[in-house]
C-alpha positions, -999 to 999 in steps of 0.1 A, spaced: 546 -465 716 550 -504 711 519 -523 692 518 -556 701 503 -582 683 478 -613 696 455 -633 683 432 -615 657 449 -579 664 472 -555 670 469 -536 702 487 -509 722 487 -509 762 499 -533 789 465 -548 797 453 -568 761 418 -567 780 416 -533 775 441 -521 757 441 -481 747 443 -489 711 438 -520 687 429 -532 652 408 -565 651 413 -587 620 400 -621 611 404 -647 585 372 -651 566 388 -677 540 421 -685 528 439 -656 523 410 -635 534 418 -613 563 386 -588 575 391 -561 596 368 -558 622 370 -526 637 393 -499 651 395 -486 682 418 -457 701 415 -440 733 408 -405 738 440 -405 758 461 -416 725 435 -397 697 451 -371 677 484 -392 671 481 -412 640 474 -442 663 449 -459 639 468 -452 611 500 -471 626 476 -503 635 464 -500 601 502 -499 583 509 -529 608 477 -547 592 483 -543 559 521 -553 563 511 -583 577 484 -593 548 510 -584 524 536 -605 541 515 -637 542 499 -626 502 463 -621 519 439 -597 507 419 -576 533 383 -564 534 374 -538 557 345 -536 575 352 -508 599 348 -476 584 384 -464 592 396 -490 576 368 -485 546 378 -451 540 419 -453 544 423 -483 519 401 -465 495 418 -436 499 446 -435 465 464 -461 452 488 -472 480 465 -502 494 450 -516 461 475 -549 462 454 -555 496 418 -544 492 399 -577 480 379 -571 454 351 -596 441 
């Protein structure tokens, strides 16, 4: 499955107005990137869908040095999860 990437997200489908599955991001200050929620169809749960957006998220923030703070609870709970995201997660 291709995840395409627009403006403020990541996204899987051929309609970006509805797409089956996305990750929205923004930029709350330099370097800052927020995740704003996840989303994935019932069609496409049970496939590691949000875990893939994620992975594309956090290879983008560590591509352009940014830190991330997630407000979504998937992404709350994932980057808190071991040790693998702490170069990402913003801390105060």
């Amino acid at each position: 499955m291709e995840i395409k990437e627009d403006i403020g997200r990541f996204y899987i489908g051929e309609d970006k107005k509805a797409p089956l599955a996305e990750i929205v991001f923004s930029y709350t200050g330099e370097g800052i990137m927020t995740i704003e929620r996840t989303y994935v169809s019932e069609k496409l749960r049970g496939h590691s869908i949000a875990a893939q957006l994620l992975e594309k998220t956090v290879s983008k923030a560590r591509a352009e040095g940014s830190k991330i703070i997630p407000e979504c609870s998937y992404a709350e709970k994932m980057l808190n999860r071991g040790e693998q995201y702490r170069d990402v997660l913003y801390t105060k």
